[in-house]
N, C-alpha and C positions, 0 to 999 in steps of 0.2 A: 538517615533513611535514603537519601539522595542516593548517597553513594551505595548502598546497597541493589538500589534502584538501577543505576549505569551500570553494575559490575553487571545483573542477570539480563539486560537488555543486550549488551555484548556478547554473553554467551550464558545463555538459559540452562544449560547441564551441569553447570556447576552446583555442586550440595550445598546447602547452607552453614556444614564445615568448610570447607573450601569459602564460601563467601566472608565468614565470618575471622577465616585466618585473611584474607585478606583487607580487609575492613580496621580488624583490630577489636571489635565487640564479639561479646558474648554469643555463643552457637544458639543456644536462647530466646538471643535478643531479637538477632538474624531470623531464626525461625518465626516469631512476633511478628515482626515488621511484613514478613513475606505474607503471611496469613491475612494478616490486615487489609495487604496491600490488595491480594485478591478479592477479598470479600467487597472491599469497597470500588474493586474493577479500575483502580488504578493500573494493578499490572493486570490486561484486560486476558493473555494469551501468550503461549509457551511455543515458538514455530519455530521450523527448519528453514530455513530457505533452500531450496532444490535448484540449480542450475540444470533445467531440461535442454535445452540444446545441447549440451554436454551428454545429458543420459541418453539423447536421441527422439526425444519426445517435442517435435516441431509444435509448437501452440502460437497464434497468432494473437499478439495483444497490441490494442488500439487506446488512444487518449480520444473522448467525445468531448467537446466544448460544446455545452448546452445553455442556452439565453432559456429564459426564460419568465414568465411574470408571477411575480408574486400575491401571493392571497394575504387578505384582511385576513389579520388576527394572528395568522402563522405565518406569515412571510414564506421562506424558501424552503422552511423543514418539513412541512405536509407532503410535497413532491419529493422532496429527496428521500424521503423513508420508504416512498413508493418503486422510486428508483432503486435505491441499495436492497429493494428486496429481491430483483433478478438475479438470478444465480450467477451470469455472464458476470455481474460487475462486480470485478475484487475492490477499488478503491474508489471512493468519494468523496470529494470536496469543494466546498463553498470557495469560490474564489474572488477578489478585486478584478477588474479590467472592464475588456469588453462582453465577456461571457460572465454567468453565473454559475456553472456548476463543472467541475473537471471529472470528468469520470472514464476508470481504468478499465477496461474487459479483456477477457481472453475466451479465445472460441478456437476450435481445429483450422477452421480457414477463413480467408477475406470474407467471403462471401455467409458464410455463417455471423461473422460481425456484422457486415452490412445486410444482413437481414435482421438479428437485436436492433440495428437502429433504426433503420426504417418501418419495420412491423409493432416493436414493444417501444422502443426508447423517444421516435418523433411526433407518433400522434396521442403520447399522453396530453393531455389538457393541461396548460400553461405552459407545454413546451412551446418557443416561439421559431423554435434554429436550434439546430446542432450542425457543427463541423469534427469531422472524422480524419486523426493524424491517426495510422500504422505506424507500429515503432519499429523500426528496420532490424538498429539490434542493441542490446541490451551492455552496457559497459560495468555499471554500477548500481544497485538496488539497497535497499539499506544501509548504506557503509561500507557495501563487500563488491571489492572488485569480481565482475564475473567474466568479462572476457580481457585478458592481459592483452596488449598490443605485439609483445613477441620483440623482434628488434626492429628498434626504430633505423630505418633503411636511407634517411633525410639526411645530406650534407651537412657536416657542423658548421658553423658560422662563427669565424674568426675577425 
């Protein structure tokens, strides 16, 4: 199953002929597992990833590091489901450190972000702090390189 699992995580277009010759199991089998696997939201989603700065479509995406205090009984997931329900936020996650929650947005411009966090995202209740990194730009998402370096123009070192 695993391996079924890496082959359609790497590339989701694959038929489960195609997976199935690659695997070594049964077309079948493949198709079982894949079925399973959704029903039970193990494979939760089938995505593209779109390099927009590429198609020309500028979107500004920001990392919030959000402190915040936890409630009896539910700890951090009562806010966070409140959190990931804004549309702004594509990713969320519980983190170690000095913050508790990392969370990913994208909006048309700075100022549209810095309005998600200062109007929706600072004055929920238990939020204590958020700090606000812009990602300048984007190299790697997934596993897939999205901006190549070109040639590297650095003196070799003999």
């Amino acid at each position: 199953m695993r391996k079924v699992y890496e082959i359609l995580e790497n590339d989701a277009r694959l038929t489960p002929k195609q997976v199935a010759t690659m695997t070594g199991l049964p077309e079948a089998k493949v198709k079982k597992i894949i079925a399973e696997a959704e029903k039970e939201r193990i494979i939760v989603k089938y995505k593209t990833m779109i390099n927009w700065e590429k198609a020309g479509d500028d979107r500004v995406w920001a990392m919030i590091e959000v402190k915040m205090q936890p409630q009896k009984d539910v700890g951090f997931d009562s806010l966070a489901q409140r959190i990931y329900r804004f549309p702004q936020v594509r990713t969320l996650y519980l983190v170690s450190g000095t913050y508790d929650l990392a969370v990913f947005v994208v909006g048309k411009t700075v100022q549209e972000v810095g309005l998600f966090v200062s109007q929706k995202l600072a004055p929920l209740e238990g939020v204590q702090g958020t700090v606000t990194h812009f990602l300048l730009k984007r190299y790697k998402e997934d596993g897939e390189i999205l901006s190549a370096g070109g040639d590297d123009r650095r003196q070799p070192i003999s």
